[in-house]
Structure formats: structure tokens, C-alpha cells
Backbone as XML, in Angstrom:
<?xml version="1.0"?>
<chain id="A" units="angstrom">
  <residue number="1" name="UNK">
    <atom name="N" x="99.977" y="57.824" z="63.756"/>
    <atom name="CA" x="100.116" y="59.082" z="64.443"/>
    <atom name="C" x="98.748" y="59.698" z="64.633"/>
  </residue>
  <residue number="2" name="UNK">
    <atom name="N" x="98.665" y="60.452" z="65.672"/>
    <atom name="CA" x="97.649" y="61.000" z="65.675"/>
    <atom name="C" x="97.331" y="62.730" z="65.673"/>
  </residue>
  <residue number="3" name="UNK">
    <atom name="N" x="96.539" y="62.879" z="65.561"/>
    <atom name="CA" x="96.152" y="64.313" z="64.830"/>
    <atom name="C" x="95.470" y="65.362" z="66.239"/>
  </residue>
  <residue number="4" name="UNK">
    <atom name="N" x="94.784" y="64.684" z="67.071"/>
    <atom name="CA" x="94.258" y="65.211" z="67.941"/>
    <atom name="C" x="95.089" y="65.633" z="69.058"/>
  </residue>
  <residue number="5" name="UNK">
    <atom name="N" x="94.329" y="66.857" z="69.410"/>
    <atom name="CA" x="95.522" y="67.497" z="70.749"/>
    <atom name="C" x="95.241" y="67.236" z="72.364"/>
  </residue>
  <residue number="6" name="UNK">
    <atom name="N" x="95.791" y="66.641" z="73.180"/>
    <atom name="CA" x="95.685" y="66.270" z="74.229"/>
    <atom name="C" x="95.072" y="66.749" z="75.106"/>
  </residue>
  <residue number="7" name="UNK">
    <atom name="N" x="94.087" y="67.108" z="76.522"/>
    <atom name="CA" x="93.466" y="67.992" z="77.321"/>
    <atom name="C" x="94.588" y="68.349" z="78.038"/>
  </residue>
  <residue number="8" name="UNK">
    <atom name="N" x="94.444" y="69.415" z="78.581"/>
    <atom name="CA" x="95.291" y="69.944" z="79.527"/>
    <atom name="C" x="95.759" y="69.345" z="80.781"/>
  </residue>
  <residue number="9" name="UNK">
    <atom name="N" x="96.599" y="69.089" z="80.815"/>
    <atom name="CA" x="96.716" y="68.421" z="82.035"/>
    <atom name="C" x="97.110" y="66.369" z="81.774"/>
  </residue>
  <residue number="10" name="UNK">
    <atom name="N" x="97.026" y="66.241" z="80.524"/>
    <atom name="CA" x="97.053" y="64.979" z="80.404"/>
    <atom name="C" x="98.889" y="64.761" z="79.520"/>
  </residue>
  <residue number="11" name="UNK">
    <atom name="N" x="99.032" y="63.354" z="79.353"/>
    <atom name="CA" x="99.861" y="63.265" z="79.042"/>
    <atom name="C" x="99.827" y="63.079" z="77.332"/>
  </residue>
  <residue number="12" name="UNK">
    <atom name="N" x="101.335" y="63.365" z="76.466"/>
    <atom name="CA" x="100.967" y="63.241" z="75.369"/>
    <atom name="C" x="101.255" y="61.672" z="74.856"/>
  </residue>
  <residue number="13" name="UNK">
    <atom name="N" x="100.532" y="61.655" z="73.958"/>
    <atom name="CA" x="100.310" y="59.885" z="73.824"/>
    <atom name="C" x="100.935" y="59.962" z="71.941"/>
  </residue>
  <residue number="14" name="UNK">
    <atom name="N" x="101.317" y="60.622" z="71.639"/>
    <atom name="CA" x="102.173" y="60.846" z="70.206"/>
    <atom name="C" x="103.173" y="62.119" z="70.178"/>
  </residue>
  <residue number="15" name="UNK">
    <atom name="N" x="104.195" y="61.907" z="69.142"/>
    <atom name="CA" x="104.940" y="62.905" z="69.282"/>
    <atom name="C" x="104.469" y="64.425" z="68.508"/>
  </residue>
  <residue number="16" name="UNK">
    <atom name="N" x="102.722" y="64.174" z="68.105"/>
    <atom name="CA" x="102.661" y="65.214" z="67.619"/>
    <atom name="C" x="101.889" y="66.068" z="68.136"/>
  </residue>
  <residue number="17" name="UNK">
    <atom name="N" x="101.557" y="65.245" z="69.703"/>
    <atom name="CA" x="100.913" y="66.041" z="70.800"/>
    <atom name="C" x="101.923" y="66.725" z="71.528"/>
  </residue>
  <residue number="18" name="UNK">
    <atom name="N" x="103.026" y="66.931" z="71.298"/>
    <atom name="CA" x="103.621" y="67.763" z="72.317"/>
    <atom name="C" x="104.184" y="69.156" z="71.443"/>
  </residue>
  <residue number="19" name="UNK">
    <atom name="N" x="103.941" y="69.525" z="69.972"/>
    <atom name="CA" x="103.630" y="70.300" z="69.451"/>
    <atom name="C" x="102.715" y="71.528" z="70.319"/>
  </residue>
  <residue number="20" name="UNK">
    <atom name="N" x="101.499" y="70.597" z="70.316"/>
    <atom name="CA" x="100.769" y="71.558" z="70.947"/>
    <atom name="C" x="101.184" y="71.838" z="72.605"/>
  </residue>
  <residue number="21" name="UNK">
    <atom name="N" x="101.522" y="70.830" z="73.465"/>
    <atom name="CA" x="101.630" y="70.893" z="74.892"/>
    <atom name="C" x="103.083" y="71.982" z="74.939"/>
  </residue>
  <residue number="22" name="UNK">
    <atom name="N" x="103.829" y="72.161" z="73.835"/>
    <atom name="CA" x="104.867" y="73.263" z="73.804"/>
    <atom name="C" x="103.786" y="74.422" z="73.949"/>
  </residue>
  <residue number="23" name="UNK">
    <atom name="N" x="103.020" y="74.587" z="72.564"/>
    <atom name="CA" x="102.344" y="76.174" z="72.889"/>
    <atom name="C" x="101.742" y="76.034" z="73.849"/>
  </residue>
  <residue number="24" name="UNK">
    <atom name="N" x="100.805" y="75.644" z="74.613"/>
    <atom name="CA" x="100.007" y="75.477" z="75.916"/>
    <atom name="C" x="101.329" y="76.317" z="76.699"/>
  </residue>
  <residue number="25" name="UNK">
    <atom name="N" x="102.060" y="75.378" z="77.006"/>
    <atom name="CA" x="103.110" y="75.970" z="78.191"/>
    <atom name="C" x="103.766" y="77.463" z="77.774"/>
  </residue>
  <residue number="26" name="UNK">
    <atom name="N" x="103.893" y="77.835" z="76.438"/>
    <atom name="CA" x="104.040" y="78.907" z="76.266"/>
    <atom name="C" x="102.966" y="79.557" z="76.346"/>
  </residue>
  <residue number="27" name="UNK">
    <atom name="N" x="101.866" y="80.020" z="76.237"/>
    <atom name="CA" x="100.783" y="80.914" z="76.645"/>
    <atom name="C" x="100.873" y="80.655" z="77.624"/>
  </residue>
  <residue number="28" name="UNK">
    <atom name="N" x="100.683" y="79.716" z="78.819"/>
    <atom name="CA" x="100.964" y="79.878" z="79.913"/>
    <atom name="C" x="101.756" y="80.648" z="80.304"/>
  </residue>
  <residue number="29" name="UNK">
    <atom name="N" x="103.236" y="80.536" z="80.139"/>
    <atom name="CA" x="104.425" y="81.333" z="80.914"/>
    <atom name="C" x="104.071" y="82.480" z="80.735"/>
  </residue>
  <residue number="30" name="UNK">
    <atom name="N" x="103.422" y="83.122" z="79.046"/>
    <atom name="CA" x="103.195" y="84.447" z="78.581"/>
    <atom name="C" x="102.203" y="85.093" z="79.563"/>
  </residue>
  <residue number="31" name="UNK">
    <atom name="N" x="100.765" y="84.468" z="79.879"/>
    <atom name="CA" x="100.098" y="84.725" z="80.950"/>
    <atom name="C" x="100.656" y="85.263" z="82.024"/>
  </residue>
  <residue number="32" name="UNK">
    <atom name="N" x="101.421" y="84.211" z="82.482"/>
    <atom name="CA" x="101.993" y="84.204" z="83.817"/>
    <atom name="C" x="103.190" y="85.656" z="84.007"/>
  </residue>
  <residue number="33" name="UNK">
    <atom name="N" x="103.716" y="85.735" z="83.055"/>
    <atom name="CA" x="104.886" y="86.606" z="82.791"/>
    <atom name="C" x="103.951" y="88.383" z="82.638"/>
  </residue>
  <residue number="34" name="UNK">
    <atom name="N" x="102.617" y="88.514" z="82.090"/>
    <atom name="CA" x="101.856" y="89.946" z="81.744"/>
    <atom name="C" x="101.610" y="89.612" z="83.322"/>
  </residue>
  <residue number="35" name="UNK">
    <atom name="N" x="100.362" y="89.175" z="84.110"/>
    <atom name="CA" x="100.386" y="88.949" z="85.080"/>
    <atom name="C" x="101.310" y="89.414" z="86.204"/>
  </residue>
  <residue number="36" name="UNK">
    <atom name="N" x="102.311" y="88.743" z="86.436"/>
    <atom name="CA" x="103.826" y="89.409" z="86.848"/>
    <atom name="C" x="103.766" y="90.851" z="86.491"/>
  </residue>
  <residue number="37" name="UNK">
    <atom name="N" x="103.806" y="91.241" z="85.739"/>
    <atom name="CA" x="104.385" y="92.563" z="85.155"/>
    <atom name="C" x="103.148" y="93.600" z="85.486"/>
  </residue>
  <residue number="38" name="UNK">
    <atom name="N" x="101.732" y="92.945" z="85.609"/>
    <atom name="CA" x="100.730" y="93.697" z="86.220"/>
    <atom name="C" x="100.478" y="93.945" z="87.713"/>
  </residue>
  <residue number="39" name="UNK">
    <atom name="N" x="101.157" y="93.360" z="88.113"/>
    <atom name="CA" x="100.990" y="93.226" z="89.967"/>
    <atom name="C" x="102.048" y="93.973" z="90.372"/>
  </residue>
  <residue number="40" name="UNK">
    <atom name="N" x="103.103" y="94.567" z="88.890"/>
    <atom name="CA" x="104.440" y="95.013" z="89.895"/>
    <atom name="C" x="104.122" y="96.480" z="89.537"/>
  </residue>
  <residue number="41" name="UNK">
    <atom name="N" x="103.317" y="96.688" z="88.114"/>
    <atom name="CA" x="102.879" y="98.226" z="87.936"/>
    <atom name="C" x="102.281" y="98.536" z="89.232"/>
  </residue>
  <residue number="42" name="UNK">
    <atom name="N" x="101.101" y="97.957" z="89.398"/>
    <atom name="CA" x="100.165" y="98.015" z="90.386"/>
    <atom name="C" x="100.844" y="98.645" z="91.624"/>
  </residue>
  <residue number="43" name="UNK">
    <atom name="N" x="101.954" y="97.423" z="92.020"/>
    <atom name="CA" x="102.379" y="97.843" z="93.808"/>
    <atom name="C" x="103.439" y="99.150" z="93.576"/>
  </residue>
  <residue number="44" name="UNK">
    <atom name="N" x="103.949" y="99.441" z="91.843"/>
    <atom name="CA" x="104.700" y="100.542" z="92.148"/>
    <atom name="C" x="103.636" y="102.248" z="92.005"/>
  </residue>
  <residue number="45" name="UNK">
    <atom name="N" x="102.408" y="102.142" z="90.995"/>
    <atom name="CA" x="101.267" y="102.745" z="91.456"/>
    <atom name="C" x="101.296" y="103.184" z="92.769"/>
  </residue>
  <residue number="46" name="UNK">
    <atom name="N" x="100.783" y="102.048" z="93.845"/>
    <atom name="CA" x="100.475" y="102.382" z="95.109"/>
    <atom name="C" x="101.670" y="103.080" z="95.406"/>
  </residue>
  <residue number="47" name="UNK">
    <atom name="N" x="102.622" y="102.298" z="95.511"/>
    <atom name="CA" x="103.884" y="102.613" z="96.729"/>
    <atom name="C" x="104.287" y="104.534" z="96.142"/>
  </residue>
  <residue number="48" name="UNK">
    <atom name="N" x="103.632" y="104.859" z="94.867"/>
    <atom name="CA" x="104.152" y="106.412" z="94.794"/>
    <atom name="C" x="102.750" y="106.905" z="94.763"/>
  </residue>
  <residue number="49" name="UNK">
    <atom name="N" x="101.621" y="106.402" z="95.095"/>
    <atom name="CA" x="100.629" y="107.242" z="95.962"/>
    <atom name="C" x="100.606" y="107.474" z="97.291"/>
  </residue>
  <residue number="50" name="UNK">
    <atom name="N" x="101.170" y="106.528" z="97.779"/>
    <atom name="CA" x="101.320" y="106.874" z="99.322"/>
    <atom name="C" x="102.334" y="107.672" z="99.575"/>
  </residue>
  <residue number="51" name="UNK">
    <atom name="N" x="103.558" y="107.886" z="98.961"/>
    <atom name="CA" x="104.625" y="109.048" z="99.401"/>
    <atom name="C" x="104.288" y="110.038" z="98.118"/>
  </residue>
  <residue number="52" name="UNK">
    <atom name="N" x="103.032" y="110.478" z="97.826"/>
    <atom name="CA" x="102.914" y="111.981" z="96.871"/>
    <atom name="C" x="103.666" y="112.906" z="97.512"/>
  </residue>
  <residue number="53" name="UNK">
    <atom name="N" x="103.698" y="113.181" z="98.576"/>
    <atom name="CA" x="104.008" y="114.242" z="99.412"/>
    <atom name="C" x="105.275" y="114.417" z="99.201"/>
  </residue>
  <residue number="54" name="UNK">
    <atom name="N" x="106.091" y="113.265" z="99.608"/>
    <atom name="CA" x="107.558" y="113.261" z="99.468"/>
    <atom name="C" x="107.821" y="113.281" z="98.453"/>
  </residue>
  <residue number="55" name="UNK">
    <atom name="N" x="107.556" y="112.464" z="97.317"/>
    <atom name="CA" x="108.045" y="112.780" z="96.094"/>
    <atom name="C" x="108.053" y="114.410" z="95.371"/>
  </residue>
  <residue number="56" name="UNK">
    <atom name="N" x="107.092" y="115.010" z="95.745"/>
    <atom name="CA" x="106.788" y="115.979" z="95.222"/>
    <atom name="C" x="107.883" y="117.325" z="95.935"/>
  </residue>
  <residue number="57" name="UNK">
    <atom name="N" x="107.638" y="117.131" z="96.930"/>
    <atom name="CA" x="108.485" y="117.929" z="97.974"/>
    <atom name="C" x="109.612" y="117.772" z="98.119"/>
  </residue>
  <residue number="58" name="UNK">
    <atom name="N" x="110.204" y="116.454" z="98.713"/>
    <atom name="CA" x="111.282" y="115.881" z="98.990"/>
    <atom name="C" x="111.294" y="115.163" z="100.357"/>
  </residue>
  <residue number="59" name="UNK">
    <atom name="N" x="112.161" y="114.748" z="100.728"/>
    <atom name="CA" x="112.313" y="114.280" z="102.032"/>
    <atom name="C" x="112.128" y="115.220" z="103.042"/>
  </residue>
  <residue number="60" name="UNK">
    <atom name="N" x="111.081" y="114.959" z="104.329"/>
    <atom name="CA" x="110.849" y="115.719" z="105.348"/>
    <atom name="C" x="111.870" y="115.891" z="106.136"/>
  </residue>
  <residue number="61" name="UNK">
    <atom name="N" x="111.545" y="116.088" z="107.420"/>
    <atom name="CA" x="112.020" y="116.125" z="109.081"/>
    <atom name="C" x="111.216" y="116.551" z="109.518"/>
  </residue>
  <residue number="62" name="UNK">
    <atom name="N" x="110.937" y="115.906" z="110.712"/>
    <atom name="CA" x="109.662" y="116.235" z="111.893"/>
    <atom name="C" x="110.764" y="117.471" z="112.440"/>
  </residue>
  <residue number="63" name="UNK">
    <atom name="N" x="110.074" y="118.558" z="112.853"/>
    <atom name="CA" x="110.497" y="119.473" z="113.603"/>
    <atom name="C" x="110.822" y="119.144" z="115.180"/>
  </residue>
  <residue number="64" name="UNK">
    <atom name="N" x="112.421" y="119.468" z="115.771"/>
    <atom name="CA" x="112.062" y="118.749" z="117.616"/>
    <atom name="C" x="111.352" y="119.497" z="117.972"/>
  </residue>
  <residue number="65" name="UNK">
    <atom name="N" x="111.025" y="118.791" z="119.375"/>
    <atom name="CA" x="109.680" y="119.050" z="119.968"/>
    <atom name="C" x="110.620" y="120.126" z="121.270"/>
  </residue>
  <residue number="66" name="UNK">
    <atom name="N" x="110.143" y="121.622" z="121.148"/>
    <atom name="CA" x="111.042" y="122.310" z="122.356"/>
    <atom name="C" x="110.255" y="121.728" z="123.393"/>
  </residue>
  <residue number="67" name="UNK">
    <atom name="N" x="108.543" y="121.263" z="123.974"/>
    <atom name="CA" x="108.453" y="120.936" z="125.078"/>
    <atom name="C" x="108.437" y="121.911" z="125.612"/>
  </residue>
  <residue number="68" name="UNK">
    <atom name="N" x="107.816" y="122.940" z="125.653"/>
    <atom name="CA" x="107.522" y="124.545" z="126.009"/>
    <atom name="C" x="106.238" y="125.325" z="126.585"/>
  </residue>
  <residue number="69" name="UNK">
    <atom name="N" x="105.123" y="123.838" z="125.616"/>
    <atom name="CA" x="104.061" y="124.429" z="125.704"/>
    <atom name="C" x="103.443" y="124.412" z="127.175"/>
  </residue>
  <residue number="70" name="UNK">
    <atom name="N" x="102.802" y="125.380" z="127.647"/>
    <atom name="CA" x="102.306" y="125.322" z="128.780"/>
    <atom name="C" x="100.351" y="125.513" z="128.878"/>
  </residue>
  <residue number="71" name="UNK">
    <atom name="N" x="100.048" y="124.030" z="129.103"/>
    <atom name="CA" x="98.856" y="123.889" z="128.978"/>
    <atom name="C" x="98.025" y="123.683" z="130.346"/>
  </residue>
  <residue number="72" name="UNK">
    <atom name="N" x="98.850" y="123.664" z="131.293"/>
    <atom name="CA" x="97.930" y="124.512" z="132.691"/>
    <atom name="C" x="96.518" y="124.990" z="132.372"/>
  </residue>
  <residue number="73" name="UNK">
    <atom name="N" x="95.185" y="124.695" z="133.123"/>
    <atom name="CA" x="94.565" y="125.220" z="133.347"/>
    <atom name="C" x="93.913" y="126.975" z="133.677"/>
  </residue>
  <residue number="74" name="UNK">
    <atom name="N" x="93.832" y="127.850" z="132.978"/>
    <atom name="CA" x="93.893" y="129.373" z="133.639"/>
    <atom name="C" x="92.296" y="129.470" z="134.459"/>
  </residue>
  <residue number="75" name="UNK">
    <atom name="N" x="92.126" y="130.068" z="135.245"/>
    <atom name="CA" x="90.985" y="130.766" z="135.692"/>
    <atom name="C" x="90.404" y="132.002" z="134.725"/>
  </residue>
  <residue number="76" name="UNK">
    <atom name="N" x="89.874" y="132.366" z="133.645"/>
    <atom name="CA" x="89.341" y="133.163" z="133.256"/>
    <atom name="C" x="87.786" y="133.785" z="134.006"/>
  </residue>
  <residue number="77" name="UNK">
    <atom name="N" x="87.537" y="133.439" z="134.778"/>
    <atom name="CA" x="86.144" y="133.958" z="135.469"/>
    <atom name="C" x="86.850" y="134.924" z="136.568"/>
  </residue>
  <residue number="78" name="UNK">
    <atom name="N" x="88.023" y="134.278" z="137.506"/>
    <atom name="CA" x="88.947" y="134.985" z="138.603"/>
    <atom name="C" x="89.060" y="136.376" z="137.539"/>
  </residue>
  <residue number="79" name="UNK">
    <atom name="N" x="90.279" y="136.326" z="136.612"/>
    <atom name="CA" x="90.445" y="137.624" z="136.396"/>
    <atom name="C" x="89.659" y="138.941" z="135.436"/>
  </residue>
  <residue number="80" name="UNK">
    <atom name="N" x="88.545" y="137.755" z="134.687"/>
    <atom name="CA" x="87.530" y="138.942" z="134.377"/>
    <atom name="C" x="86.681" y="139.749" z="135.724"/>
  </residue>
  <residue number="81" name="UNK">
    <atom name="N" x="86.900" y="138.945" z="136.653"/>
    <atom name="CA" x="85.758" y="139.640" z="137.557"/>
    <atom name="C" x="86.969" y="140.708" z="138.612"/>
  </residue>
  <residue number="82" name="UNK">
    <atom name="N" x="88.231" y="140.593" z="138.372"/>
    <atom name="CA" x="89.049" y="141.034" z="139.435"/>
    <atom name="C" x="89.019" y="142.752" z="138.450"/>
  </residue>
  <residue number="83" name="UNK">
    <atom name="N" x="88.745" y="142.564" z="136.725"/>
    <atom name="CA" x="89.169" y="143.909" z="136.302"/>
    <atom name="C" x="88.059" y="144.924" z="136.249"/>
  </residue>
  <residue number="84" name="UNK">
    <atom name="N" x="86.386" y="144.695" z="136.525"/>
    <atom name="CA" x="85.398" y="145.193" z="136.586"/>
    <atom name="C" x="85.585" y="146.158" z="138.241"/>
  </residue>
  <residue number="85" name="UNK">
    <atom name="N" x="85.941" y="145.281" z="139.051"/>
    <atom name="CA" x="86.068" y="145.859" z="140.208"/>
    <atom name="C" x="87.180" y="147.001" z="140.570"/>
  </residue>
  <residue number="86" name="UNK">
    <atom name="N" x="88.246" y="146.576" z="139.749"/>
    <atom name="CA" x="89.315" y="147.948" z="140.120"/>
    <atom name="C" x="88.577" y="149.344" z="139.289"/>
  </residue>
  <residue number="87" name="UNK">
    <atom name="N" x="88.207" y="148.766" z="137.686"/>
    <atom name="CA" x="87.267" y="149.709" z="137.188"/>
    <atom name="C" x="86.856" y="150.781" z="138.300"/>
  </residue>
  <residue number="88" name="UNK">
    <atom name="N" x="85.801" y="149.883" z="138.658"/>
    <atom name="CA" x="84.547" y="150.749" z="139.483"/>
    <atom name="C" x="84.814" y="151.609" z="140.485"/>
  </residue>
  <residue number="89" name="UNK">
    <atom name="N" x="86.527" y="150.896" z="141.118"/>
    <atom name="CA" x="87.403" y="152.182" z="142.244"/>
    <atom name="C" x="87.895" y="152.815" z="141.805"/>
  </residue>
  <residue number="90" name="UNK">
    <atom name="N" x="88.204" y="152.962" z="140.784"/>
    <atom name="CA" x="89.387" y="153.828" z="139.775"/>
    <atom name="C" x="87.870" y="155.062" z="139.697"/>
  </residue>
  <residue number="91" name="UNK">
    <atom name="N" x="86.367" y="154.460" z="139.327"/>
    <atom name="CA" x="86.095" y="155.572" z="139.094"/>
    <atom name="C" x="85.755" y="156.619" z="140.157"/>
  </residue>
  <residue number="92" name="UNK">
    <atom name="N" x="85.296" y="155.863" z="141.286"/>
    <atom name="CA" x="84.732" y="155.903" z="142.614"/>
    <atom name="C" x="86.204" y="157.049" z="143.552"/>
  </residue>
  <residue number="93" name="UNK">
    <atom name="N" x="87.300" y="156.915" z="142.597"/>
    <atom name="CA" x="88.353" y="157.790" z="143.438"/>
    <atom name="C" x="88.141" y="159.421" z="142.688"/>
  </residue>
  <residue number="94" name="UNK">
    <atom name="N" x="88.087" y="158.916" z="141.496"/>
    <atom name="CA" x="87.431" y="160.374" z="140.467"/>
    <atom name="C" x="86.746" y="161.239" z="140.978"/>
  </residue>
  <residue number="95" name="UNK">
    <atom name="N" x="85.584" y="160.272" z="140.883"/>
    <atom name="CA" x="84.200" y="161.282" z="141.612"/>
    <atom name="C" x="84.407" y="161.769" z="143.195"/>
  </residue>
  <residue number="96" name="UNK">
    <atom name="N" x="85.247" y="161.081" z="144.191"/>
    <atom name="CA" x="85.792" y="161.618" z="145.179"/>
    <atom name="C" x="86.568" y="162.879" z="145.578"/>
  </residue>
  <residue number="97" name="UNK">
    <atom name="N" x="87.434" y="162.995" z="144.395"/>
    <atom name="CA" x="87.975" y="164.189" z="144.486"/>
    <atom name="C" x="87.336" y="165.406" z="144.152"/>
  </residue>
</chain>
């Protein structure tokens, strides 16, 4: 029999190499299994940083859109200059009388 433990990846060549090729595969799975369990903290981390809002608040609703707004162009030069001029007749009728 032999005493020495097999490399990874090789086959066991006594029955007292698979002693060890048991624990190997168990630290493995154990690895594999924290691992797992770190990638799922992680994506549940993210997935409740990105809805802070909602969680905190609750579920939204976009407000409808009434479609009301009226964003036309105005002339502001036309009617500042139209109210200087009635001004100046309004006073021009004053001093007339």
C-alpha cells in the first residue's frame, strides 16, 4: 500500500489514495458552494441598489401625460415694444387736455 497522496487531477493508484481524493472533492464542492453563495449576495446587493427608491417608497406610477403644454414660440420684443408706445399716448393725451 501506499502512503503518498495522488496530484490533482490524476488517478488513484491504491485504495488509500482515494481517502484523500474524497477530501480534495470536498473542499472543492465547499469552495464551489461559498462561491455560489457569494455571487448571489452580490447580485441581491445590486438588484436592491438599483430599486432604493422603490423599496424605500414603494411602487411608483408615472403620472399621464395631459399633453397641454403649449410650447409655441412667443414674440417677446413685438409686445415689449407695443407697451412703451401706448405708454407714451396715454401720456401725450394727459398733457393735451
Amino acid at each position: 500500500m501506499s502512503t503518498r497522496k495522488p496530484a490533482p487531477g490524476r488517478k488513484a493508484v491504491a485504495l488509500s489514495d482515494l481517502a484523500g481524493i474524497k477530501k480534495q472533492l470536498a473542499e472543492a464542492a465547499a469552495a464551489q458552494a461559498a462561491e455560489a453563495a457569494r455571487a448571489a449576495a452580490q447580485a441581491q446587493r445590486l438588484a436592491a441598489q438599483k430599486n432604493l427608491f422603490e423599496n424605500a417608497v414603494g411602487k411608483v406610477q408615472r403620472l399621464p401625460d395631459p399633453g397641454l403644454a403649449d410650447i409655441s414660440p412667443r414674440a417677446p420684443a413685438a409686445a415689449s415694444a407695443a407697451a412703451p408706445a401706448r405708454r407714451s399716448r396715454r401720456i401725450a393725451r394727459i398733457h393735451e387736455r
